[in-house]
PAZAVO-797239 format. One record per residue (C-alpha): residue number from 1; residue in three letters; x, y, z. Coordinates in Angstrom, 3 decimals, decimal comma, padded with zeros to 6 digits. Layout:
N
    nr   rest          u          v          w
   NUM    Ala          X          Y          Z
...
//
This chain:
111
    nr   rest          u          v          w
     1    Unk    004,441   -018,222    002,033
     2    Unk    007,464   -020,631    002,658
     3    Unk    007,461   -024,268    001,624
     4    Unk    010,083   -026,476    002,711
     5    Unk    010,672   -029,883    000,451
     6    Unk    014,208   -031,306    001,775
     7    Unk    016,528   -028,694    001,483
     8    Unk    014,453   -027,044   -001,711
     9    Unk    012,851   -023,664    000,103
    10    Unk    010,028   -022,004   -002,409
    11    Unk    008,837   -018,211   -001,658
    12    Unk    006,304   -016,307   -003,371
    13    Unk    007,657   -013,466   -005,176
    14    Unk    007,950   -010,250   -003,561
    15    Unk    007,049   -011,633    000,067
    16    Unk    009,215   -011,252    002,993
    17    Unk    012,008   -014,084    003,177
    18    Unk    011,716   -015,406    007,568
    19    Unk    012,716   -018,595    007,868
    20    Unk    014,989   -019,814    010,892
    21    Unk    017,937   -022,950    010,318
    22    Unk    018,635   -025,023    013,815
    23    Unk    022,499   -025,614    014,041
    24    Unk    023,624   -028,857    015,657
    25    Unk    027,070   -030,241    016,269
    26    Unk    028,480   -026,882    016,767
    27    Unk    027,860   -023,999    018,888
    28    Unk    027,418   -020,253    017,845
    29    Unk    028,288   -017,923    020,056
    30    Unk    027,642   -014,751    018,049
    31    Unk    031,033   -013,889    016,250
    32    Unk    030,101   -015,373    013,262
    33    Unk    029,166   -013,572    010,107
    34    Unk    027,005   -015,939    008,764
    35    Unk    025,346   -015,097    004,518
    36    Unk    022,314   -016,652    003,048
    37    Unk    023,405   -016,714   -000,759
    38    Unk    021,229   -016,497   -003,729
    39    Unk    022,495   -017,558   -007,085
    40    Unk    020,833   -017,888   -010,754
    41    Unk    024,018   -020,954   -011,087
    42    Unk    024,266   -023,406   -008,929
    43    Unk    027,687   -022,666   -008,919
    44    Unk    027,126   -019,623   -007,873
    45    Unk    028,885   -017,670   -010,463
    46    Unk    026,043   -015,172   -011,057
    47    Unk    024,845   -013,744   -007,475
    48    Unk    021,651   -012,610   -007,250
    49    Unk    021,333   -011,631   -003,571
    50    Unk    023,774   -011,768   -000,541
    51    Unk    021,774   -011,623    002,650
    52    Unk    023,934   -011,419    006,539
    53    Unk    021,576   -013,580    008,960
    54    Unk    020,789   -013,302    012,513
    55    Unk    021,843   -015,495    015,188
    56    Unk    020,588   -016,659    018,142
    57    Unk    023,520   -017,940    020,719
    58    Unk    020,889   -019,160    023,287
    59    Unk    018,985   -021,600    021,311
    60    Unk    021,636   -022,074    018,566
    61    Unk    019,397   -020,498    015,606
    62    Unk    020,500   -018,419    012,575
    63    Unk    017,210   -016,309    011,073
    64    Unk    017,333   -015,328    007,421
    65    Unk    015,305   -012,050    006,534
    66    Unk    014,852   -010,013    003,756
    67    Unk    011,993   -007,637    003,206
    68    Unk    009,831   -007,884    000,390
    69    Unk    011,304   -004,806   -001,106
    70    Unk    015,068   -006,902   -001,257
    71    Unk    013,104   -010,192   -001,896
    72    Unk    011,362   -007,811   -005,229
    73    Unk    014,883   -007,865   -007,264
    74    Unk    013,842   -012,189   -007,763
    75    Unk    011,348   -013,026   -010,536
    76    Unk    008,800   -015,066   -010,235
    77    Unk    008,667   -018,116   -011,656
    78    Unk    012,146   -018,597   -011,569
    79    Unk    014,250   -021,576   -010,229
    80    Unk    017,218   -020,542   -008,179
    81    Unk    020,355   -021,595   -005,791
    82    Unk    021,504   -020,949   -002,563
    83    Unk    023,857   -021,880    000,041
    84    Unk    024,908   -020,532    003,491
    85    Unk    028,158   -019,125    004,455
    86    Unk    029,860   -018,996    008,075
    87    Unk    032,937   -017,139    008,551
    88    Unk    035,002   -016,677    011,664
    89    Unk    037,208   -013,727    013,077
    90    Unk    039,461   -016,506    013,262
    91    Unk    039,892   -016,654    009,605
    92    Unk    037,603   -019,948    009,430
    93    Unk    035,222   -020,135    006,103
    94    Unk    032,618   -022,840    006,062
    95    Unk    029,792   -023,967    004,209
    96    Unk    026,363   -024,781    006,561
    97    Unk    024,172   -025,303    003,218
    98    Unk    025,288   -027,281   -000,094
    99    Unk    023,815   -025,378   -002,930
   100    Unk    020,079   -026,145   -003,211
   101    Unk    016,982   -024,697   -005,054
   102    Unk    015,704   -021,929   -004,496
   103    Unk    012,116   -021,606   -005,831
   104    Unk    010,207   -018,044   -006,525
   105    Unk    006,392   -018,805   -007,092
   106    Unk    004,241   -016,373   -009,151
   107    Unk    001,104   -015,458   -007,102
   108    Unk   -001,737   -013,697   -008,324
   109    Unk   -002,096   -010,341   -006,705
   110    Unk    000,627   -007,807   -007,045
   111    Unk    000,434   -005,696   -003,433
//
């Protein structure tokens, strides 16, 4: 399960991580390498998890996925950051997300 509150995303631990951002003001047309950065800092200077996103050029979309097996290394019950990255061939570094929680819910069953 996903929950969205502003720009704070909770998961339950060890689920898959799908979730799709909408870009506006800018157009991607698939040259990008764009990350999905997990942090225990908010200033990111202990990285958890480092995960390349899809994107879709046609409706301007960039798709985060992990599987649950990558999403497993996160403990539950934790409160963590993240941010997304876009970088260019062009040389061009840019930040899509300001860091923002990222919340890992315990859940009861362990499957």
């Amino acid at each position: 399960m996903i929950t969205v509150k502003g720009k704070t995303l909770m998961v339950s631990d060890n689920d898959t991580l799908l979730t799709f951002f909408k870009v506006t003001g800018a157009a991607l047309d698939g040259s990008e390498t764009i990350y999905f950065n997990i942090s225990e800092e908010q200033d990111g200077s202990k990285p958890v998890k480092r995960i390349a996103c899809g994107i879709d050029t046609l409706n301007n979309i960039i798709c985060v996925y992990a599987t649950k097996y990558e999403m497993s290394s996160l403990e539950g019950g934790e409160i963590y950051w993240y941010d997304m990255t876009l970088d260019t061939p062009q040389g061009m570094h840019m930040t899509l997300i300001y860091p923002s929680k990222f919340i890992v819910r315990e859940v009861m069953h362990h499957d």
